[in-house]
Each structure stands twice: as C-alpha cells, then as structure tokens.
ROSE-4610 file (N, C-alpha, C; in Angstrom, 1 decimal, always signed):
// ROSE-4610
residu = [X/X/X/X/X/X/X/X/X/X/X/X/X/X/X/X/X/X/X/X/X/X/X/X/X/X/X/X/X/X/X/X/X/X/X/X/X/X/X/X/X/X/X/X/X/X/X/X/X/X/X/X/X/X/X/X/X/X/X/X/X/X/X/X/X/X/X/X/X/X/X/X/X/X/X/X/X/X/X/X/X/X/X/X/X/X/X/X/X/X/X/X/X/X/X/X/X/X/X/X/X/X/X/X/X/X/X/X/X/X/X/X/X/X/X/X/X/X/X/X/X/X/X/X/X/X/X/X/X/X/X/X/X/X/X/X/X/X/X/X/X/X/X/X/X/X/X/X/X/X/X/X/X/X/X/X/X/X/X/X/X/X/X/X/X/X/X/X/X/X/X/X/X/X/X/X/X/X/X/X/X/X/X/X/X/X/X/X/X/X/X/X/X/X/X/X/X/X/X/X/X/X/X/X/X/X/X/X/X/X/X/X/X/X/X/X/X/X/X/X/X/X/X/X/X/X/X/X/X/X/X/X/X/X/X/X/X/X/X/X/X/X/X/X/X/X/X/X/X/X/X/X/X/X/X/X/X/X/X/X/X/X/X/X/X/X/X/X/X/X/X/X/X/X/X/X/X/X/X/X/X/X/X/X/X/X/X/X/X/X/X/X/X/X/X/X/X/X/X/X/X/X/X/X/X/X/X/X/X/X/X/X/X/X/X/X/X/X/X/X/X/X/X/X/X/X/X/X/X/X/X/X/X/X/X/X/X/X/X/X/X/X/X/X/X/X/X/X/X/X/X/X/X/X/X/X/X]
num = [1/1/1/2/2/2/3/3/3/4/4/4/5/5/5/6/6/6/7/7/7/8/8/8/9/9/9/10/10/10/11/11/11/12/12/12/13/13/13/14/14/14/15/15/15/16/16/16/17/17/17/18/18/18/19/19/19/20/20/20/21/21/21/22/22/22/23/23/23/24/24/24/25/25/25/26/26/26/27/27/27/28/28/28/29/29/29/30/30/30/31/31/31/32/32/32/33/33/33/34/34/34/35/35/35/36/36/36/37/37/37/38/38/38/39/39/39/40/40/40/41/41/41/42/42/42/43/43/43/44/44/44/45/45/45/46/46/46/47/47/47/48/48/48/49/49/49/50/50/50/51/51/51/52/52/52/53/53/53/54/54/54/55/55/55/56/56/56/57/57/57/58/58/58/59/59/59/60/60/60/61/61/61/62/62/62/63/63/63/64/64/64/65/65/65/66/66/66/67/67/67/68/68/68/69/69/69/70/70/70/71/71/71/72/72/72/73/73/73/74/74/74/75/75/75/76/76/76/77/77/77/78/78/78/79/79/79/80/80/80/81/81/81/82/82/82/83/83/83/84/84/84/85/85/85/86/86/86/87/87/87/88/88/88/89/89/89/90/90/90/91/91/91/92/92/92/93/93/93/94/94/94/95/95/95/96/96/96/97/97/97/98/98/98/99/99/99/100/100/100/101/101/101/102/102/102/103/103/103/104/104/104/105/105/105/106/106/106/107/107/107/108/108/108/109/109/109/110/110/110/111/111/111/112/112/112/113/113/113/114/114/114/115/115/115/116/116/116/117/117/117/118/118/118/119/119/119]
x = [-2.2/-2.6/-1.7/-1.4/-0.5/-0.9/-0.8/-1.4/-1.8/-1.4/-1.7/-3.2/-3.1/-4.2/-5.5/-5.4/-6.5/-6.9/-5.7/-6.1/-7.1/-6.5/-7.6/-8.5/-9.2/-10.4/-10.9/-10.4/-11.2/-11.7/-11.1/-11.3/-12.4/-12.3/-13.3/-14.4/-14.7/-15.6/-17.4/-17.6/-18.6/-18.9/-18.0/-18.4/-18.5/-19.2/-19.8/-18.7/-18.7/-18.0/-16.7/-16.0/-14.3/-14.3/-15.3/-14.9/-14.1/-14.3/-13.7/-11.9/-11.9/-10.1/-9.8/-11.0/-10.3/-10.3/-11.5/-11.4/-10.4/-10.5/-9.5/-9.6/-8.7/-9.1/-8.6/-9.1/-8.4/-7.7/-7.0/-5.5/-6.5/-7.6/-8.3/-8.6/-8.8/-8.9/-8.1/-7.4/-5.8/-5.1/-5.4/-4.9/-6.1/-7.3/-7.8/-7.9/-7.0/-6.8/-5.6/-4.8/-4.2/-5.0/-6.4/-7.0/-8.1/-8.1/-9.1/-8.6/-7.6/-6.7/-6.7/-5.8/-5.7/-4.8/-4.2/-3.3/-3.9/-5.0/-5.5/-5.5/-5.4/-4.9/-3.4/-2.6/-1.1/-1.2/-1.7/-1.7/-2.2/-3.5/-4.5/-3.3/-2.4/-1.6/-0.5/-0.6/+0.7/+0.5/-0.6/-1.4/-1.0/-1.7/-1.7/-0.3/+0.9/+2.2/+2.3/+1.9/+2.5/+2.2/+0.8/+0.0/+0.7/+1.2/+1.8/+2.9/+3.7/+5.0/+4.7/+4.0/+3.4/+3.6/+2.2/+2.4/+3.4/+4.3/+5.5/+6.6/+6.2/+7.2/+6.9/+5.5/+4.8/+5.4/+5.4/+5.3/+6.8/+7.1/+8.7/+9.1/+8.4/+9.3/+8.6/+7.4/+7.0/+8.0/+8.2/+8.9/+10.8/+11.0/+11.9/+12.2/+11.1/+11.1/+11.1/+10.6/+10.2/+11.5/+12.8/+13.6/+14.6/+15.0/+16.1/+17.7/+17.8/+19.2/+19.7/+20.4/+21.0/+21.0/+21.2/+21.3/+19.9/+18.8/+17.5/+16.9/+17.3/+16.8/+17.7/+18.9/+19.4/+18.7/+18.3/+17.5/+15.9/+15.6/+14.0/+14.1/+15.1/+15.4/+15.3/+16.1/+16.6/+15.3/+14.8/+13.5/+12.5/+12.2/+11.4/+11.5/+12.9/+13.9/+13.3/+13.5/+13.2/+11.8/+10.7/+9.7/+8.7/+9.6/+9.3/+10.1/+11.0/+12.0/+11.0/+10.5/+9.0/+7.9/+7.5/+6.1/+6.9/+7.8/+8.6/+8.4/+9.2/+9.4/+8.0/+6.9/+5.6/+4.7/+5.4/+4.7/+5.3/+6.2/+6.2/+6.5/+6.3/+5.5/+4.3/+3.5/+2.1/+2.3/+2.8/+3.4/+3.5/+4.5/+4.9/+3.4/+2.7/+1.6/+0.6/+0.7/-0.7/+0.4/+1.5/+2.3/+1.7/+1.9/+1.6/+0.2/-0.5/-2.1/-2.0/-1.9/-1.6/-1.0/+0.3/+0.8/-0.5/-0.6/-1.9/-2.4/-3.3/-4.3/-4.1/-3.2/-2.3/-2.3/-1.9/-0.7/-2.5/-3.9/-5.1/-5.4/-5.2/-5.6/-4.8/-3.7/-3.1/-3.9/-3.8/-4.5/-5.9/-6.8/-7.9/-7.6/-6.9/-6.4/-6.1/-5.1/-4.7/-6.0/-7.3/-8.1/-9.0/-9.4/-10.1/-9.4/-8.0/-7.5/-7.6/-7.9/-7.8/-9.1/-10.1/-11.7/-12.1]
y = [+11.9/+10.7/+10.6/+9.0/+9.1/+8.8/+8.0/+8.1/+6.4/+5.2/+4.1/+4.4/+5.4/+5.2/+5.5/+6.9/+7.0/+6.1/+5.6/+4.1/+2.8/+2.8/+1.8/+2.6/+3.8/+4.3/+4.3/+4.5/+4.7/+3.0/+2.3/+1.0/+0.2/+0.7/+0.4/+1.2/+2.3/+3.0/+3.0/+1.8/+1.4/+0.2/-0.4/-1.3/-0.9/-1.3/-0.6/-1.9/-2.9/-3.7/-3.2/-2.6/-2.2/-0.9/-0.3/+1.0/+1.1/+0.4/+0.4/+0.4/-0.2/-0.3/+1.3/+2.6/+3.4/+5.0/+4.2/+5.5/+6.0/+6.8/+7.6/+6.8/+6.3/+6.0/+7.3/+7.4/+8.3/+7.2/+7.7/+7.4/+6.3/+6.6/+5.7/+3.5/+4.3/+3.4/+2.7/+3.2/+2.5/+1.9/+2.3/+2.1/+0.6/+0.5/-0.8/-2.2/-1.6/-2.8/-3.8/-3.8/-4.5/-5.9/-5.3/-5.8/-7.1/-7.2/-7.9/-8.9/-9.1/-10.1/-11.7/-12.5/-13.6/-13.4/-12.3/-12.3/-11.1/-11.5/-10.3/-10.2/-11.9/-12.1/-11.8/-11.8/-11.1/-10.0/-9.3/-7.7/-7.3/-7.9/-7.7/-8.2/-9.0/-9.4/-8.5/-7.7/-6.7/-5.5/-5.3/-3.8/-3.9/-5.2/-5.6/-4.9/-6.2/-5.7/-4.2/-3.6/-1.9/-1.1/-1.2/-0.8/-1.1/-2.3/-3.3/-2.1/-1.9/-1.2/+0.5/+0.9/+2.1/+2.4/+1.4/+1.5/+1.2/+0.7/+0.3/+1.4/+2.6/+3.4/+4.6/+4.3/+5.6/+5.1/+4.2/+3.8/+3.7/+3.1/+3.3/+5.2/+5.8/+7.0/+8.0/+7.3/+8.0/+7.5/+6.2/+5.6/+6.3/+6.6/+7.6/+8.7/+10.1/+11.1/+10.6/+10.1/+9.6/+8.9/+7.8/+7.7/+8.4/+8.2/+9.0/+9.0/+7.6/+7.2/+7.4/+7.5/+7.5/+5.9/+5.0/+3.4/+3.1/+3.5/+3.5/+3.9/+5.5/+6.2/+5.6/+5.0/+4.7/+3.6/+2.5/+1.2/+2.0/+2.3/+3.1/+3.8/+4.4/+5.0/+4.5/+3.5/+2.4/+1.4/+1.0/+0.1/+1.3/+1.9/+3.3/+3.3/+3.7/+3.3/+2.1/+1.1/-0.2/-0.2/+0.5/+0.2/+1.7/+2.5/+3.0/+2.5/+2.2/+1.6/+0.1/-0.8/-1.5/-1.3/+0.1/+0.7/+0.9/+1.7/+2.2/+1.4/-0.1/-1.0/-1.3/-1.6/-2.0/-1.0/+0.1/+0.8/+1.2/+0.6/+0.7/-0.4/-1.6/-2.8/-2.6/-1.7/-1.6/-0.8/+0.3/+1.0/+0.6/-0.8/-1.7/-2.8/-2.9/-4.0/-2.9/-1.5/-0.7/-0.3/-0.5/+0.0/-1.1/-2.6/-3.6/-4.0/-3.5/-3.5/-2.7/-1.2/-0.4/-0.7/-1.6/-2.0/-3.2/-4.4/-4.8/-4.8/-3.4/-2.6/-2.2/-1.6/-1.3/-2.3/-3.3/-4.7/-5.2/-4.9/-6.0/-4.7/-3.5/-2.5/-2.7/-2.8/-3.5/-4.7/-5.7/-7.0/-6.9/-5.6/-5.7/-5.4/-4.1/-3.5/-5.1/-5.3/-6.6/-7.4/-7.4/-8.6/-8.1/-6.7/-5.8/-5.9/-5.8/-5.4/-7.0/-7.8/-9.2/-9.9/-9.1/-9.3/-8.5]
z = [-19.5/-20.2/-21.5/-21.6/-23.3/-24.0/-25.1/-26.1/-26.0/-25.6/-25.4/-24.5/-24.0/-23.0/-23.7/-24.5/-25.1/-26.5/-26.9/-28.0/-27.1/-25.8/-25.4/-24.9/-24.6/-24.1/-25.5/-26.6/-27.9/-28.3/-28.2/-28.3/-27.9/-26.2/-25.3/-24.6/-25.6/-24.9/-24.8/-25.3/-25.5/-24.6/-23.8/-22.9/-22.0/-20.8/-19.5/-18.5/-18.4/-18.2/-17.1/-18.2/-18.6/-17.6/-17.1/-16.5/-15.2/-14.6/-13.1/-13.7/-14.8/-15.0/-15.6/-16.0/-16.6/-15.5/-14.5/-13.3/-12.7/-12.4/-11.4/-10.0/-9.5/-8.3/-7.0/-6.1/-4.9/-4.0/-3.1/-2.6/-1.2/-1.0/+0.0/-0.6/-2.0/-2.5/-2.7/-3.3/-3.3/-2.0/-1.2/+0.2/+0.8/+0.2/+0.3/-0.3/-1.5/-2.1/-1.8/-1.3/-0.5/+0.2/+0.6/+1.8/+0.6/-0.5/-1.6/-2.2/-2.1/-2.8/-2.1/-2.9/-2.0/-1.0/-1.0/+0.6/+1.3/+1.4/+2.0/+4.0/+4.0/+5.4/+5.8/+5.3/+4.9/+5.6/+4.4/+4.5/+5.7/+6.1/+7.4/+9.0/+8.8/+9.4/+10.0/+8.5/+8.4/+9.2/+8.8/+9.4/+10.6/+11.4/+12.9/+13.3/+12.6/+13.4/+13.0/+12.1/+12.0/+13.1/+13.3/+14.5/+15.8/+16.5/+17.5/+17.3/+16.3/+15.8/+16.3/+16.1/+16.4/+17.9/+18.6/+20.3/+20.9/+20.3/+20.3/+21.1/+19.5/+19.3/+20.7/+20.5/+21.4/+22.8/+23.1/+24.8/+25.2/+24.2/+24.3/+24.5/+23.7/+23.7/+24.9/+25.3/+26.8/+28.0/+28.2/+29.0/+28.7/+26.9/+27.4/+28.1/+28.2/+28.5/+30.1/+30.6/+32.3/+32.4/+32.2/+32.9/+33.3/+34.2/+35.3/+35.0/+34.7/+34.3/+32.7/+32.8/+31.1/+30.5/+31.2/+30.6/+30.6/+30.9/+30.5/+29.3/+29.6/+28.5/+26.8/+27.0/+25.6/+25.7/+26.3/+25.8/+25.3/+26.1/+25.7/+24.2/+24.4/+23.2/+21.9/+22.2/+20.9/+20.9/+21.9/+21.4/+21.0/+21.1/+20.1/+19.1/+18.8/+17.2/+16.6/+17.2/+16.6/+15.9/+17.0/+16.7/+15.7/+15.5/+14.5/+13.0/+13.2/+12.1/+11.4/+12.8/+12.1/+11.7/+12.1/+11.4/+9.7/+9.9/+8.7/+7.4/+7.6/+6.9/+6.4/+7.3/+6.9/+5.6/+6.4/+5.5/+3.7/+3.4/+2.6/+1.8/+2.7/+2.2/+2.0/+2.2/+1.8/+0.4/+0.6/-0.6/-1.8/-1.7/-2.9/-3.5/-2.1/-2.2/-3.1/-3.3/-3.8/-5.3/-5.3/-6.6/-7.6/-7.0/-7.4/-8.1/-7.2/-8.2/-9.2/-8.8/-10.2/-11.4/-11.3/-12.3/-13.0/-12.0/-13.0/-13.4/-13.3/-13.6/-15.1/-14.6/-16.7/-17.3/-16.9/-17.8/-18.2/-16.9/-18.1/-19.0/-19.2/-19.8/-21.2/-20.9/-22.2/-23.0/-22.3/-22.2/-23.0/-22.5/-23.3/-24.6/-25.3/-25.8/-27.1/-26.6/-27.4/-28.2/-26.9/-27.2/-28.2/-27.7/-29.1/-30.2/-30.3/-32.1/-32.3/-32.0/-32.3/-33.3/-32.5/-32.7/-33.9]
C-alpha cells in the first residue's frame, strides 16, 4: 500500500458507505464484474463465443488424433489452432475488461479523496 492510499483510508474512515471501494477483492470477484456493467450483455456474449471457442478447440483436436490422412489432420489441426487462438483472444479481452474496473476503482478513490479535502 502507498501512501495516497492510506491518506484516503485516513480521510475516509469513518464512513461506512466508502468500504466496498477499500476491500480486498479476490480474483472470483474480479472475474464477475465484467458481468454488472452496462455491457454486461457484451461480456455475457463474449463468454458464449470463448466457450463455442473452447469446444471448438476440443473437437477439432479429437477429430485430429482420429484422422488417417495427413490433409485432414493439417485442416483439423489448424481449425483447433483457430479455435484456441479464439478462446485466447477472449480471454484477455476479459483480462483488459477486469484491468478496467480496477482502474476505476482507484480513479473514484482518488475522486473521494478530492471531495473530502474540499469539505
């Protein structure tokens, strides 16, 4: 913790309000906020295709091990590729989607910060 942080916990430690912005969250949590926002149909969207991207990858790479020919197995192959390469990308579109709150999280922590030394 730095030192901006504990100026705003000293600031605000008397309001009950403000707590949710100073907890610790765990990585579950973080991993649902994505899903609360106004793009929460987005995200919920997104999930979908990762998942789609997933069985994707799986079915494709069974359907590798089972063909016979070599011009099979490189198409099977490569759509496996693909569809891990789509989970891939998703996922760290979600990544950036939970970086993203965090950041906000700070910037209203600042924000209160501000509104206290004002008052």
């Amino acid at each position: 913790m730095n030192d901006i942080d504990s100026k705003i916990r000293e600031s605000l430690k008397d309001s009950r309000e403000y707590d949710e912005l100073f907890e610790d969250r765990n990585i579950m949590i973080e991993a649902m906020t994505p899903f609360r926002g106004h793009r929460k149909w987005i995200n919920a969207l997104g999930l979908c295709y990762g998942v789609f991207g997933l069985v994707l990858a799986v079915w494709a790479g069974f359907k590798f091990f089972h063909a016979d020919v070599v011009r099979d197995q490189i198409l099977w192959g490569g759509l496996g590729f693909l569809g891990i390469l789509f989970t891939s990308f998703l996922k760290v579109w979600f990544w950036m989607e939970m970086h993203t709150n965090r950041i906000l999280r700070e910037v209203k922590r600042v924000e209160l910060l501000i509104l206290k030394d004002k008052e």
